[in-house]
N, C-alpha and C positions, 0 to 999 in steps of 0.2 A: 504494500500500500504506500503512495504518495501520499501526504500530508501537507497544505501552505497555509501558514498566517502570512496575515500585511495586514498591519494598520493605513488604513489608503489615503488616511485626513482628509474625508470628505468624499463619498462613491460619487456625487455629478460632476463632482472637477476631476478624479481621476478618468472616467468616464472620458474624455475629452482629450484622454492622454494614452491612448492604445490602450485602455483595460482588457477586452475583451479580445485583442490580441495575445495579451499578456498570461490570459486563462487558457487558450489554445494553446501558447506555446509549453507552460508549462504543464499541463491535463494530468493535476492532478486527482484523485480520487473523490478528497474533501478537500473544501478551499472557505477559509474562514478567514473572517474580516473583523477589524473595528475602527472605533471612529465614522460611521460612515455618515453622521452629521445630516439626517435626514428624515424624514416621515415614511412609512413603509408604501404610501401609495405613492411617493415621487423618488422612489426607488425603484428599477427596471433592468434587467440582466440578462439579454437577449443572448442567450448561448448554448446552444445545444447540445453542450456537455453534461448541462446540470438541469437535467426536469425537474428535482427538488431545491426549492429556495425557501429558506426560513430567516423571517426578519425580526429585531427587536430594535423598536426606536426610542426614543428618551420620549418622557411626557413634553421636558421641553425642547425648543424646536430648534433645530441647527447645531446639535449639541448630543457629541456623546453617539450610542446606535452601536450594535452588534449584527452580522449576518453570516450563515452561511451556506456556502452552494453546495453540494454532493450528488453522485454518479446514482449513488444507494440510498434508496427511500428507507430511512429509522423506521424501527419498531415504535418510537414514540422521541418527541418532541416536548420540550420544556423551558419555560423562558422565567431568569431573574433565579433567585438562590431561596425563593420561597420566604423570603424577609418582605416586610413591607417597607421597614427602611429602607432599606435599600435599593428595592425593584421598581424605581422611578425614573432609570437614566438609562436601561433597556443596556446595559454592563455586559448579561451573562445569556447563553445559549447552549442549550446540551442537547445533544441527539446520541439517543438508544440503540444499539444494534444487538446481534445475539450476545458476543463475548465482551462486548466492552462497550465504554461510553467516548465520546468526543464532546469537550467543553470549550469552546471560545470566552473569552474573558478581557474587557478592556479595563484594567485598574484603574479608579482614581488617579488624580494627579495631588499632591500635595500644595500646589501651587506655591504660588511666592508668596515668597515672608512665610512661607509653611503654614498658611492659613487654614489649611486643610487636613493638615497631619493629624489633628486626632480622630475625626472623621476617618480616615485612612487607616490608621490603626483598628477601628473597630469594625471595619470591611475586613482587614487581612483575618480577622478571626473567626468572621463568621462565612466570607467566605471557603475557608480551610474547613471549618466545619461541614460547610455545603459537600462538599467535594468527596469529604470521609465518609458522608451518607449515602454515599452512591455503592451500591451492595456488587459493584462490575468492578477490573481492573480499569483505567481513566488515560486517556491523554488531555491533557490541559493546554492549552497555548491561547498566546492573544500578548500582548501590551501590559506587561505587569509593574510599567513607568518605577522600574527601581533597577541600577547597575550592581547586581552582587558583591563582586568584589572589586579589588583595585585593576584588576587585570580588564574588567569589563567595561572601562572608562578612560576616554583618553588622558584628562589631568584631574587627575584621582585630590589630591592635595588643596585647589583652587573650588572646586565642588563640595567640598566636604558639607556645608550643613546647606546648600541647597537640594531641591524635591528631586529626589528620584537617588539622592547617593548618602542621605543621610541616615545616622547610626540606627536611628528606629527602625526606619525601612527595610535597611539592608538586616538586621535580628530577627525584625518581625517577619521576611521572605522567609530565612534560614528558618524559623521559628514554627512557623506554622505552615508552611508548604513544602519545604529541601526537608523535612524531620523525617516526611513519608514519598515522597516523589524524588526523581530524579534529575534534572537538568541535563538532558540527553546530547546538546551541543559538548558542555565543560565534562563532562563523562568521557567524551567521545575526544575531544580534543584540551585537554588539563592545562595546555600552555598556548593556545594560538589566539591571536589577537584578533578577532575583526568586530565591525560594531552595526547596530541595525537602526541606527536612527542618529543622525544627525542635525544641529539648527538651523535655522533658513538663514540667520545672521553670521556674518565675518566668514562666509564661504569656506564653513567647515565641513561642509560634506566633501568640497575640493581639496581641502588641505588632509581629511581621513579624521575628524577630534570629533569623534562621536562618540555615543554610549550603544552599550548591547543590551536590551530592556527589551527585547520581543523572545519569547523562549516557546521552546514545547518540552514539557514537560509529563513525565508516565511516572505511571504506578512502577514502586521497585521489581514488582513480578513479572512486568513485562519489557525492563530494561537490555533482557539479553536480547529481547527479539528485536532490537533498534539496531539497523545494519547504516543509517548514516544520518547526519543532520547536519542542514545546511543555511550560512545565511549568504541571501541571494543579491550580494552588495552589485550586483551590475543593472538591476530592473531601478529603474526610478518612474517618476509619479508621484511621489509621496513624500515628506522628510523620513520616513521610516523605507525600509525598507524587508521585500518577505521572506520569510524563514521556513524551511524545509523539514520535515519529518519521514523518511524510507522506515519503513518498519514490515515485518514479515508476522503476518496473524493467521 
């Protein structure tokens, strides 16, 4: 099985940027998305690869939104982590199959000044919890807006207490989701550098000073069946860019 996340920031503008190119050329199996900053009815994905589309948009509007396309019609469908706090910004997406489950997942942002961090902190938990409920082995992937470690960030030092590298984040990730999952990328490759999302500012996607914050992530039982994982720094469209999951089921 092929596997892709991309946070696309925004499906009508990437839309306008070879998308549906980009799903042909890579065909994968499942292909999950977030951010897609939209309403489900002005959302449209004319592709013949995926008869099944399933959409989760925010209440509010232009903001937020999860999707995803697959080859294989689920056994069943579920949208949000079953919280009412939290099932307002359309975050989370889980499709059922015989052996396992597939969750997209766009994490909060902590925002600036970290205005959002405790907020954030009480997703990472009950997220984690969500996920423990699910009685299948899991792959997770999606925008979990946190660089694990220092290896995962270009200037680890200069970031230190801004969103996405700060010490909560990065304990609470370890804490509640790396306790029982894998990070099948840093598994797979312990020492190699590349990053999956870059800022639109000071042309650091051209210079490489990005962060690695887009993961796929499995159940430890099914880590030996991960035969590669990939992040796909050459497709642009997006400041993020999509990450790859090969798995044998």
């Amino acid at each position: 099985m092929k596997l892709i996340s991309w946070n696309v920031n925004g499906i009508r503008a990437v839309m306008k940027k070879d998308f549906i190119e980009i799903l042909y050329a890579l065909d994968a199996d499942i292909f999950c998305i977030q951010e897609t900053k939209a309403q489900e009815d002005q959302i449209e994905v004319d592709c013949e690869l995926y008869p099944y589309q399933y959409k989760y948009s925010a209440q509010r509007k232009g903001y937020s939104g999860t999707m995803i396309l697959c080859k294989e019609q689920p056994l069943n469908v579920s949208y949000g982590i079953n919280d009412a706090i939290h099932d307002t910004e359309g975050r989370v997406i889980t499709l059922e199959y015989d052996q396992y489950y597939v969750v997209t997942v766009y994490t909060p942002n902590s925002q600036d000044g970290l205005k959002r961090l405790d907020y954030r902190m009480e997703w990472d938990k009950a997220f984690a919890q969500y996920i423990r409920s699910l009685n299948k082995p899991v792959m997770v992937c999606g925008d979990f807006n946190v660089a694990n470690e220092e290896i995962d960030i270009k200037n680890p030092k200069t970031n230190r207490r801004n969103a996405g590298f700060t010490d909560e984040e990065r304990d609470s990730f370890k804490t509640n989701l790396l306790s029982f999952l894998t990070d099948t990328y840093r598994e797979l490759y312990p020492e190699k550098v590349e990053y999956s999302w870059w800022s639109y500012r000071f042309k650091a996607r051209e210079k490489n000073a990005g962060w690695r914050i887009d993961y796929w992530l499995v159940s430890n039982d099914l880590k030996e069946k991960v035969r590669d994982a990939k992040i796909l720094t050459d497709i642009y469209g997006s400041d993020h860019c999509p990450v790859e999951l090969d798995i044998e089921l």
